[in-house]
Wavefront OBJ file of the C-alpha trace (Angstrom):
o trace
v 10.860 97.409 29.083
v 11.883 93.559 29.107
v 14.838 92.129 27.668
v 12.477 90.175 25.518
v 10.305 93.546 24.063
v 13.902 95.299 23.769
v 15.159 92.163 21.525
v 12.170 92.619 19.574
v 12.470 96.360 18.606
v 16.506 96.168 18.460
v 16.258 94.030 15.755
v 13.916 96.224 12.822
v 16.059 98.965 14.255
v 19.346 97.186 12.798
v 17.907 95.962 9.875
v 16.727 99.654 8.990
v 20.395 100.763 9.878
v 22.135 98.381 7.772
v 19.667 99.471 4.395
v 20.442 102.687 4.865
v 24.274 101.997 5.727
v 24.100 100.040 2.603
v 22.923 102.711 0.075
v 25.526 105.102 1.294
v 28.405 103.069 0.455
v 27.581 102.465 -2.967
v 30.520 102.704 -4.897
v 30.013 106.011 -7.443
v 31.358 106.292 -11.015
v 31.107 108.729 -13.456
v 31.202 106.036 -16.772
v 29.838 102.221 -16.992
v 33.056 101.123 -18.636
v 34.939 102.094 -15.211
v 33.202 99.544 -13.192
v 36.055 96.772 -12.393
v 34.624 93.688 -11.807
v 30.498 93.627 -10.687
v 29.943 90.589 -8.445
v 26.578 88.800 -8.140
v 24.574 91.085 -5.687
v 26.498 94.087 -5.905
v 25.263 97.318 -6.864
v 26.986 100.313 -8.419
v 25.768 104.121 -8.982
v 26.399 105.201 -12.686
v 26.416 108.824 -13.048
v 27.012 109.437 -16.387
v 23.718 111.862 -17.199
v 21.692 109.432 -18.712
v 18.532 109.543 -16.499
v 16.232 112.383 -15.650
v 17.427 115.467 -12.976
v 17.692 114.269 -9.789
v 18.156 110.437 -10.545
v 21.443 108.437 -10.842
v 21.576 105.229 -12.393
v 21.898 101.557 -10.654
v 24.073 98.603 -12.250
v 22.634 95.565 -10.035
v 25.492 92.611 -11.012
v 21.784 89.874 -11.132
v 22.166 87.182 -12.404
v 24.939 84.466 -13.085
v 25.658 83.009 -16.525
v 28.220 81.056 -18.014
v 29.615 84.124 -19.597
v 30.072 86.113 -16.136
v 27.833 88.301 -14.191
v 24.573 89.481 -15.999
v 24.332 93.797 -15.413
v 20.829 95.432 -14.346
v 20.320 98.746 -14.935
v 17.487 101.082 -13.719
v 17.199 105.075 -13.039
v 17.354 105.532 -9.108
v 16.598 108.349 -7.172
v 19.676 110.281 -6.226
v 20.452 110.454 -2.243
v 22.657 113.073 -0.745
v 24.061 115.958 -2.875
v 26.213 115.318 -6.342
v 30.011 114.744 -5.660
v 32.692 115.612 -7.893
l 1 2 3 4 5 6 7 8 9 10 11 12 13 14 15 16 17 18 19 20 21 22 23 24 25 26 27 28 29 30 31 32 33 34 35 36 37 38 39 40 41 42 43 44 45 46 47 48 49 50 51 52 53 54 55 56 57 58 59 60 61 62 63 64 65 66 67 68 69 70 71 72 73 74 75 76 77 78 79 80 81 82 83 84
């Protein structure tokens, strides 16, 4: 393989490692009023019961306005098994 080909296929390879690296150091809480401070960008996994079995639900810190960070939520699937 050529250093050139290699460069090529190193690179999806990372990017695929750093989305999944990503998702499993999500910060977990068990209440929305726990979350500190959300930054623009950030997300947070809510698991407080309120979506279906077998989905945990994302605050996505979207959008800025003058009063602060604007919170997205949406019902996720859940990865890995439920910690206490």
């Amino acid at each position: 393989m050529t250093t050139k080909a290699a460069r090529c296929l190193a690179l999806p390879a990372g990017l695929a490692l750093w989305l999944v690296a990503t998702a499993a150091f999500a910060q977990t809480f068990s209440r929305e009023q726990d979350i500190p401070d959300l930054r623009l960008g950030q997300r947070v996994m809510v698991d407080d019961g309120s979506c279906p079995a077998g989905q945990v639900k994302e605050v996505l810190g979207s959008q800025m306005t003058t009063s602060g960070v604007l919170r997205t939520r949406k019902c996720v699937q859940r990865l890995g098994t439920k910690k206490r």
